[in-house]
C-alpha positions in Angstrom: 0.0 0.0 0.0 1.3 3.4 -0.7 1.2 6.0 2.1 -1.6 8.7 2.4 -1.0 11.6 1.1 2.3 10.5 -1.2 2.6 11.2 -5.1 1.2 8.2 -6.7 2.7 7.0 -9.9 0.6 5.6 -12.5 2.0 2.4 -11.5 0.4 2.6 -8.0 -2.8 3.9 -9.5 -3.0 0.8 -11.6 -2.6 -1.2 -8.2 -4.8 0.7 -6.6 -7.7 0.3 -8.8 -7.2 -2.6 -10.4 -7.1 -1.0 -13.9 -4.0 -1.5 -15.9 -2.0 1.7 -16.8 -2.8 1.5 -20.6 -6.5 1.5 -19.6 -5.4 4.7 -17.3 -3.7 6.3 -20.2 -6.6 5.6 -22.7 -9.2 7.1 -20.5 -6.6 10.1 -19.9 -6.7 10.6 -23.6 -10.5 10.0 -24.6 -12.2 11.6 -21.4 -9.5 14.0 -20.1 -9.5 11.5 -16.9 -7.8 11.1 -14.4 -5.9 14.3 -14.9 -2.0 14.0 -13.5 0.2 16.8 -12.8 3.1 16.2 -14.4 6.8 16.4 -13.7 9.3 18.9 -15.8 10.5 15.1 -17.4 6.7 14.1 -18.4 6.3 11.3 -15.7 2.7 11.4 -14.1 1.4 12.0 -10.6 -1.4 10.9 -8.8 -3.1 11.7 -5.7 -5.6 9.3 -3.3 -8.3 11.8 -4.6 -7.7 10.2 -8.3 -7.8 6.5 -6.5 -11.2 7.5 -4.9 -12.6 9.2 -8.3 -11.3 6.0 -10.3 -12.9 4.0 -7.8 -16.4 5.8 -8.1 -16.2 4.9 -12.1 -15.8 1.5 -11.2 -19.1 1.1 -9.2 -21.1 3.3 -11.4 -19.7 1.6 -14.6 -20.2 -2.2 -12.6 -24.0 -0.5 -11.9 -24.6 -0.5 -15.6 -24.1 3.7 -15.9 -22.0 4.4 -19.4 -18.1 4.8 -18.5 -18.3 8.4 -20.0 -21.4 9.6 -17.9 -19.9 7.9 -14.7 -16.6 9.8 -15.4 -18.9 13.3 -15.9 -20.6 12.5 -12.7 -16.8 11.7 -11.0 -15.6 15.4 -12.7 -18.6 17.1 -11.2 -17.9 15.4 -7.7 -14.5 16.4 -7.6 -14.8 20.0 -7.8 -12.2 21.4 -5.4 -14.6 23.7 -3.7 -13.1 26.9 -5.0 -15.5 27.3 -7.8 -12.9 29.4 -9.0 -12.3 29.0 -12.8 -9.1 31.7 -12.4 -7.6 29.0 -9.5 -8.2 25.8 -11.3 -6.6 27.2 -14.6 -3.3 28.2 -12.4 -3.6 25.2 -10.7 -3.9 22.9 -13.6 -1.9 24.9 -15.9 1.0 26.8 -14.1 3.1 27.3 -17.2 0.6 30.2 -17.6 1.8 33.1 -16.7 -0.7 35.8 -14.9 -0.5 39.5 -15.4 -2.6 42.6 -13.7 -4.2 44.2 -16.3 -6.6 47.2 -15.9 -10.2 46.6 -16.3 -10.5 48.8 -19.2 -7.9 45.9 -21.0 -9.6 43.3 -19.8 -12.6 44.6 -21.8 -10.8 45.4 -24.8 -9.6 41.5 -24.2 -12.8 40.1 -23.7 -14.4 41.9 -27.1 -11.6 40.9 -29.0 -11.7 37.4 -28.1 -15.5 37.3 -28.4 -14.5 38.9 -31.9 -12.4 36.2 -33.1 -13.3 32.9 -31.4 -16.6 33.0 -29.4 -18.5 34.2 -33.2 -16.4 32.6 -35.8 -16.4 28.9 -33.8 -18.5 25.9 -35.1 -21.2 25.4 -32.0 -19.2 26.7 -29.4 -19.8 25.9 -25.9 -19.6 29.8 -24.0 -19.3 31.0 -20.7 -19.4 34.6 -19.6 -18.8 35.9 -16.3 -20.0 39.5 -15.2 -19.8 39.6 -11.3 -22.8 41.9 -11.1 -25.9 42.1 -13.2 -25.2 46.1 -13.8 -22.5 44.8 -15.9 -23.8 41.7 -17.9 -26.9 43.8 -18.6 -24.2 46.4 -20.5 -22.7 43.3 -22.4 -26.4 41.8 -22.9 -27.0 42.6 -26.5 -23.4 41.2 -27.6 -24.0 37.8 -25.8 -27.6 37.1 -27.4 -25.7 37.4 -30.7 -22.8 35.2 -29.7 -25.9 32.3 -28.3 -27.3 32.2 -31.6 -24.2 30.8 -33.1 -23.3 28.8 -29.7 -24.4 24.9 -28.6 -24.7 26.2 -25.8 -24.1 30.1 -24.0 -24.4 30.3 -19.7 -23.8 34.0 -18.1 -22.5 34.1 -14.4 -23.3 36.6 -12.0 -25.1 38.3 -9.1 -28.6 38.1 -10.9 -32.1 39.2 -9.2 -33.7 36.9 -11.6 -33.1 33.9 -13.5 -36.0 33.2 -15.9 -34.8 34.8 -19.4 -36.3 33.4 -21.7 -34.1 34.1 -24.5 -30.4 33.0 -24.3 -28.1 32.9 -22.8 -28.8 31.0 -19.4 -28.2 32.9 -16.5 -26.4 31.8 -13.4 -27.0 33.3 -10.3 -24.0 33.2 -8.0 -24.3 33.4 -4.4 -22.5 36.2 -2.5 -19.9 34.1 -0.9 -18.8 32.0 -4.6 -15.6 32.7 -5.7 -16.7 33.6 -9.6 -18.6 37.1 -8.0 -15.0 38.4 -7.9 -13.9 37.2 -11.7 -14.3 37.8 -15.0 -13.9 35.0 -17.3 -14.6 34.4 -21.1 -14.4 30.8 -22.1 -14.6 29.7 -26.0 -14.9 25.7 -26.2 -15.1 24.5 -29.5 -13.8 21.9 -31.5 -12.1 24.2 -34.2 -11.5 27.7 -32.0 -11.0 27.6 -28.5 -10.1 30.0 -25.9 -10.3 31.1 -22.1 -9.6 34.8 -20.6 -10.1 34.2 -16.6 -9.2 36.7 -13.8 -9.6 37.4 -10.2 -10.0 40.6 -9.1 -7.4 42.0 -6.7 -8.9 43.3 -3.5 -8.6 46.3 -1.8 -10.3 48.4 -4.4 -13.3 50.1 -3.0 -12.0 53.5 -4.2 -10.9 52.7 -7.3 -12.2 54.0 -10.8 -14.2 51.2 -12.4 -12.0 51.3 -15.4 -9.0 51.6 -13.6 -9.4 48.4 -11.3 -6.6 45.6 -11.5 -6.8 42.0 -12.0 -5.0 38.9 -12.3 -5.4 37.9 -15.7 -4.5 35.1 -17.7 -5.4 34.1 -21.3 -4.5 30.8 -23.6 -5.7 29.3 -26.6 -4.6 25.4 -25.6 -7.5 23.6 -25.8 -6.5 21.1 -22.9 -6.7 24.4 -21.0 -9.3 25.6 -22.2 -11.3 22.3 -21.9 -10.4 22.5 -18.2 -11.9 25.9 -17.7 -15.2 24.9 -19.6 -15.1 21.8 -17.2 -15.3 24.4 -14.3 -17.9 26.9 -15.4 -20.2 24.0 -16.2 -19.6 22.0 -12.2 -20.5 25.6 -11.1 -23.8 25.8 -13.3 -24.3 22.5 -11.7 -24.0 23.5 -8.5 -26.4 26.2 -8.9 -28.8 23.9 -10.1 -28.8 24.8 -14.0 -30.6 21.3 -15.8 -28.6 22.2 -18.9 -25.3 21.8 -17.2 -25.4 17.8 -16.5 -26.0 17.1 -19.9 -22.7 20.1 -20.9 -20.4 18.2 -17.9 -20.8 14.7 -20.0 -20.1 16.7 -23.4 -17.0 18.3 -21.4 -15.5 15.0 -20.1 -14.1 13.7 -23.1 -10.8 15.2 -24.0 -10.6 17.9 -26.4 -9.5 17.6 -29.8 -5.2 17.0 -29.8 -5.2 19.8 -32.9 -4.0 22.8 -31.3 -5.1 26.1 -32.9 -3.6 26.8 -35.7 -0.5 29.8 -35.8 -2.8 31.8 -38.5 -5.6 31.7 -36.3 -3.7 33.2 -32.7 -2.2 35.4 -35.1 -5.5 37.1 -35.7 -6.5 37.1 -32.2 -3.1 38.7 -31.2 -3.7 41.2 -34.0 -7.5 42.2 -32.8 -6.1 42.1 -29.2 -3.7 44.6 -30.3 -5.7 46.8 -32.5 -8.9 46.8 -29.5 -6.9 47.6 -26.7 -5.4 50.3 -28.7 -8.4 51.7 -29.7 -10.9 50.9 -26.1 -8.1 50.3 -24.0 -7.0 53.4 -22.6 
């Protein structure tokens, strides 16, 4: 038996289970599960949270439920309890590199990302998140466009009601949830994909709206990306959206290995470049 709370390889995962590591590695690579952290040399780690998860498959799966639902059902189980797409993005990903950016860039960001990915995507999956209604209900017109082209569009925020009828779905976020101090844009699709997420730095009572700082972060991997979708859509959960079962088993297979092309983050550099230039300042 390994010891609690050691690194597991995928060798002691395997033991643990019962599973073999190539069954490991295959579900790694079709369902984006169990998700290591890996080593600067590539090796994988494990923790006894993956041998419990893995475990739960294996009784829903031996119950008769499909392997990819029962791993949806393990992803939405296993949220951390931040609710915090910002920290599970640095956490999964910390070869992204966070920078404080003005809110007035962040916007620029945002519209030029919506520009370039969230309208020219096949059936993207979106997610939006506003902090406050007052805010959302400025970006309001620009998101019902985006849901027309989208599979599927969900807003986050402090919302006094709910029931739109038109899209995009509306996510009310209690006052304590960690996503009522971030802004996130998140683009999953199988041809464009991208995530802006930041965390507001407190502090900043006084502050000029346009003029207040956060930690920002931005990336067009799709593994990423995939992750931060996964996120948004356990929070939606949470909150009781009936939508967001049915996006968490969509989300549990692993994204598409293409990454985006060089033409195609060339464009969004450019609009980035040419929006914050223009709305930026």
């Amino acid at each position: 038996m390994q010891a609690p709370g050691q690194d597991l390889t995928i060798g002691d995962l395997a033991r643990e289970t019962g599973l073999t590591p190539a069954v490991l590695r295959m579900w790694e690579t079709r369902h984006g599960f169990p998700t290591p952290r890996r080593l600067a040399s590539g090796h994988r780690r494990y923790t006894d949270e993956h041998v419990r998860l893995v475990r739960q498959v294996l009784r829903r799966r031996d119950a008769g439920i499909r392997l990819d639902v029962a791993i949806a059902e393990a992803l939405g189980s296993s949220m951390t309890g931040t609710g915090s797409v910002f920290a599970e993005t640095r956490r999964r990903h910390p070869r992204l590199a966070p920078y404080r950016l003005r809110k007035s860039t962040l916007l620029a960001l945002s519209w030029a990302l919506e520009d370039e990915f969230c309208a020219r995507a096949e059936r993207p999956v979106l997610f939006g998140a506003f902090q406050h209604e007052r805010f959302y209900t400025l970006a309001e017109p620009r998101w019902r466009e985006l849901s027309r082209v989208a599979r599927s569009a969900m807003v986050f925020g402090e919302f006094s009601s709910t029931g739109a009828t038109e899209p995009p779905t509306r996510v009310h976020l209690g006052p304590d949830a960690p996503m009522r101090r971030e802004w996130s844009v998140v683009c999953d699709a199988p041809d464009l994909s991208a995530c802006l997420t930041a965390w507001e730095l407190p502090g900043q009572v006084d502050v000029p709206d346009r003029d207040r700082v956060f930690e920002s972060l931005w990336t067009v991997d799709p593994v990423a990306v995939r992750d931060a979708a996964r996120v948004c859509a356990q929070v939606a959960q949470a909150a009781g959206v009936p939508e967001a079962q049915v996006l968490l088993y969509d989300l549990a297979d692993a994204p598409p290995t293409t990454v985006t092309d060089i033409a195609g983050a060339s464009a969004l550099l450019n609009r980035v470049v040419a929006y914050v230039d223009r709305f930026g300042g």
